[in-house]
C-alpha positions as CSV (number, residue, x, y, z in Angstrom):
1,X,-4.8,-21.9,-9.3
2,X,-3.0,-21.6,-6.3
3,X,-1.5,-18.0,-5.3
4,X,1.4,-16.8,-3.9
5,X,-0.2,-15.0,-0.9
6,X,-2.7,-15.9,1.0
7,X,-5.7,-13.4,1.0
8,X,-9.3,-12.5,2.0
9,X,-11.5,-10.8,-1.1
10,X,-15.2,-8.8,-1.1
11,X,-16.1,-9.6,-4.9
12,X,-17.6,-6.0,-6.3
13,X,-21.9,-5.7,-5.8
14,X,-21.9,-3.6,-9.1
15,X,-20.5,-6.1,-11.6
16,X,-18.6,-4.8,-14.9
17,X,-16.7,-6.5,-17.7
18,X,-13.9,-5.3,-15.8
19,X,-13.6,-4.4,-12.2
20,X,-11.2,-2.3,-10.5
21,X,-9.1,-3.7,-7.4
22,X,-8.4,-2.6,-4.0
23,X,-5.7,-4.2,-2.9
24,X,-5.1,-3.7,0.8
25,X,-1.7,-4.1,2.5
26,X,-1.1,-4.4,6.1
27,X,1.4,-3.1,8.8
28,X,3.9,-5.1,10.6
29,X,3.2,-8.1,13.0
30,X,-0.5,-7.2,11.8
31,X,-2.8,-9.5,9.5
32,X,-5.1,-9.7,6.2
33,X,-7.8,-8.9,8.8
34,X,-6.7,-5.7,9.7
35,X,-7.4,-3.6,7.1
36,X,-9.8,-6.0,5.6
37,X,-12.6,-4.6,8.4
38,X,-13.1,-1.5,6.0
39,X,-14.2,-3.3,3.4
40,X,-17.9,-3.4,3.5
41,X,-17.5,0.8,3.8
42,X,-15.1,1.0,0.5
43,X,-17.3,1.8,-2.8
44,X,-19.2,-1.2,-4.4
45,X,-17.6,-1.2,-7.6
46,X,-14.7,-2.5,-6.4
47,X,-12.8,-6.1,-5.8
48,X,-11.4,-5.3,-2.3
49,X,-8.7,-8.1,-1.5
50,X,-6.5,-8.0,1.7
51,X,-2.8,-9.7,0.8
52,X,-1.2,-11.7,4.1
53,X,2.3,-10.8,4.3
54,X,4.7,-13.6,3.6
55,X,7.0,-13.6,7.3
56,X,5.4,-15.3,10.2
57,X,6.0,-13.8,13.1
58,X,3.8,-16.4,14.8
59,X,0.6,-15.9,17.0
60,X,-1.4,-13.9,14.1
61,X,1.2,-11.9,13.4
62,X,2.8,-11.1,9.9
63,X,5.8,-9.0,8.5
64,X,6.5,-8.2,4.8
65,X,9.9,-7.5,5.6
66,X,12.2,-8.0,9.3
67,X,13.0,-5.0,11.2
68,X,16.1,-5.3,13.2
69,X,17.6,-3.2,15.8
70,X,20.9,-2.4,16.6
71,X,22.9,-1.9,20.4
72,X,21.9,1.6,20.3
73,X,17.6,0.6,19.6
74,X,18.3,2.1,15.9
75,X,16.1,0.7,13.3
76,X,17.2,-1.3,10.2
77,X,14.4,-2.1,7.4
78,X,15.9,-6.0,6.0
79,X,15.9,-4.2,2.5
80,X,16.5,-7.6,0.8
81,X,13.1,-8.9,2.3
82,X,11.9,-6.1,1.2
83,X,12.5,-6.1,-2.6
84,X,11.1,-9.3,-2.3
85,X,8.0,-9.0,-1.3
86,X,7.9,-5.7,-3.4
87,X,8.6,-8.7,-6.3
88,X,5.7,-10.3,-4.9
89,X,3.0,-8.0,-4.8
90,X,3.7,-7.4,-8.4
91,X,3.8,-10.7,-8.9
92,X,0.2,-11.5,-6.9
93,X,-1.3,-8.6,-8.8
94,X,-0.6,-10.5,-12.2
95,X,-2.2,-13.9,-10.4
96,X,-5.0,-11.8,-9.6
97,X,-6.0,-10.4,-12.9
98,X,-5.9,-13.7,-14.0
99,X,-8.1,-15.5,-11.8
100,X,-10.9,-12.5,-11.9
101,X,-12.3,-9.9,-14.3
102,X,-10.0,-7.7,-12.7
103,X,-9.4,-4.1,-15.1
104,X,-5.9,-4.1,-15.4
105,X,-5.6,0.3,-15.6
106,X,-7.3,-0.1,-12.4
107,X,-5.3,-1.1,-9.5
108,X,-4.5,1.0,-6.1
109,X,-2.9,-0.1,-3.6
110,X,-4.2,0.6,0.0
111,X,-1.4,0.5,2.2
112,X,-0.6,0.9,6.2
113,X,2.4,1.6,7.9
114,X,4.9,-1.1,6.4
115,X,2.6,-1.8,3.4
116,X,2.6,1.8,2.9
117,X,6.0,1.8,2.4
118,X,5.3,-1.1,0.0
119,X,3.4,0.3,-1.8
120,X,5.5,3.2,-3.0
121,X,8.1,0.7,-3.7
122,X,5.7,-1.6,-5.8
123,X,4.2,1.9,-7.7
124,X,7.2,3.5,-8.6
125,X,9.3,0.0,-9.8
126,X,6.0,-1.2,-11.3
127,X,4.0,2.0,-12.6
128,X,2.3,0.1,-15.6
129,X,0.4,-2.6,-12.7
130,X,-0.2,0.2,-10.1
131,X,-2.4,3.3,-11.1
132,X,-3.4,5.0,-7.3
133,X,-2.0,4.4,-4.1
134,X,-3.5,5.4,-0.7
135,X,-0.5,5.3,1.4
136,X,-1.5,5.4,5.1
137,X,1.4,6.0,8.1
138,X,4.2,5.2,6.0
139,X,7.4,7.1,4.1
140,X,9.2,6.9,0.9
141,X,12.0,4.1,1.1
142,X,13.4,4.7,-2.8
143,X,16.0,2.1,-1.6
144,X,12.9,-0.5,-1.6
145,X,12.4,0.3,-5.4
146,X,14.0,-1.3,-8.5
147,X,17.1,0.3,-9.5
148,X,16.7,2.8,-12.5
149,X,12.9,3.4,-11.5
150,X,13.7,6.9,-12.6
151,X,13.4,5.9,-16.2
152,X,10.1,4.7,-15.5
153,X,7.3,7.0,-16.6
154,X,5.1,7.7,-13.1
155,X,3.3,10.7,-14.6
156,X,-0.1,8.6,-14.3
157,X,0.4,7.8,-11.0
158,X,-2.0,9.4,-8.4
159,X,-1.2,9.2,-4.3
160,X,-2.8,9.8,-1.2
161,X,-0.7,9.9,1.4
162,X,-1.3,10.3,5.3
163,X,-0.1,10.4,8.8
164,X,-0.5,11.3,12.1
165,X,1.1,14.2,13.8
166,X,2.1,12.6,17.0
167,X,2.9,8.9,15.2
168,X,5.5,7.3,17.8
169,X,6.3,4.7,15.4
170,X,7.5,6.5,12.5
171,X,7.9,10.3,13.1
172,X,5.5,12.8,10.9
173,X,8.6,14.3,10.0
174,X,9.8,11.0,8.1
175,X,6.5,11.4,5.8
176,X,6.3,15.0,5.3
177,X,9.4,14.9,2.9
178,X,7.3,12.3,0.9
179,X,5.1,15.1,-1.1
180,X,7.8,16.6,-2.6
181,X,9.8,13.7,-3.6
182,X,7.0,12.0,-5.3
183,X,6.1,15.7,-6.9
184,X,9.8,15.5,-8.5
185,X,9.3,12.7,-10.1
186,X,6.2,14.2,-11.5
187,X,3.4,12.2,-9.9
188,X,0.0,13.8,-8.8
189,X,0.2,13.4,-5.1
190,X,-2.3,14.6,-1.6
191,X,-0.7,14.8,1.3
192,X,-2.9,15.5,4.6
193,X,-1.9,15.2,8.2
194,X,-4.4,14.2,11.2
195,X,-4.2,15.1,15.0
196,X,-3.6,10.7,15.8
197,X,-1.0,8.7,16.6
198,X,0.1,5.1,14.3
199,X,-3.2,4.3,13.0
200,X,-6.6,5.7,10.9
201,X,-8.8,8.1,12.1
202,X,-12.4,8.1,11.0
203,X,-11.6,11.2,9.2
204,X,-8.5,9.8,7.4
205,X,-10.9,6.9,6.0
206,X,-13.3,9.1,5.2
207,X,-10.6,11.1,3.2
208,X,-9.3,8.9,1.5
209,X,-12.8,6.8,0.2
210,X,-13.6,10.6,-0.9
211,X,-10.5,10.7,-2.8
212,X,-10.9,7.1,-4.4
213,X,-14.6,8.0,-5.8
214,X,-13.1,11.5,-7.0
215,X,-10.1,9.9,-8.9
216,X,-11.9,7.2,-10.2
């Protein structure tokens, strides 16, 4: 079978029937590596597989979506590359329950910075293949989501959402209206802030992996 992203994957020590995924999804001009280095610390139950972004941006370096900059250094998101990929990651976690004993009421999303973004997009245009998302340096684009998501019942969805207070990527500020956004549309969410810039503290892992085994 030959899938539509290119990926790394820790099968689960404890087998069941059915396992539940981890699907991890990177920041920009970043790699399936990245995040992939957590694995062997995420629970055991778990498939744990790290999705390469589809734009190459050479050297090692991948983008799920262009971000272009106008005269003035403001920043556009390529909202068409966007969707896509948000198309794709649906359409990768169907390969994936396919080729595995994946449980399909089991899937989070793990995503940093870009895939954070992502993976609200994917989650709230796709509730019924997305049931937690850990959403790591990243903001609520609801442009990036399918139009009429409204309709779409997200009262099962669970979020963790995080960022750093003195980010100098995207600004705290940016993520702090996420909570009560995603609270509107009636989804279960946990927003905490750390004292970091763009990236994951030991504490925010730690938070988080408490928060998977918690909401299992």
């Amino acid at each position: 079978m030959i899938m539509s992203l290119h990926y790394l994957v820790r099968e689960p020590k404890f087998i069941q029937e059915k396992n539940p995924l981890l699907l991890l999804l990177h920041g920009y001009g970043s790699n399936e590596a990245d995040l992939f280095s957590f694995a062997s610390e995420l629970p055991q139950e778990y498939f744990v597989i790290s999705a390469q972004a589809p734009y190459d941006m050479l050297y090692g370096s991948y983008a799920w979506y262009a971000i272009n900059f106008d005269a003035d250094e403001n920043k556009f998101s390529d909202l068409n590359q966007a969707r896509q990929s948000r198309d794709m990651i649906a359409d990768f976690i169907d390969e994936l329950l396919e080729k595995y004993p994946i449980d399909a009421t089991k899937v989070s999303l793990i995503g940093f910075s870009q895939g954070s973004i992502l993976s609200y997009a994917v989650a709230l245009s796709y509730p019924t293949k997305v049931s937690k998302v850990v959403a790591m340096s990243g903001y609520l684009n609801l442009e990036m989501a399918i139009e009429g998501f409204e309709k779409n019942d997200l009262s099962g969805l669970k979020i963790f959402a995080s960022h750093g207070t003195v980010d100098q990527v995207i600004p705290v500020e940016w993520a702090r209206k996420t909570p009560q956004l995603l609270e509107n549309f009636g989804i279960d969410v946990v927003y905490k802030e750390y004292p970091i810039g763009h990236g994951v503290s030991p504490q925010n892992f730690f938070d988080f992996r408490k928060w998977l085994v918690e909401n299992k």
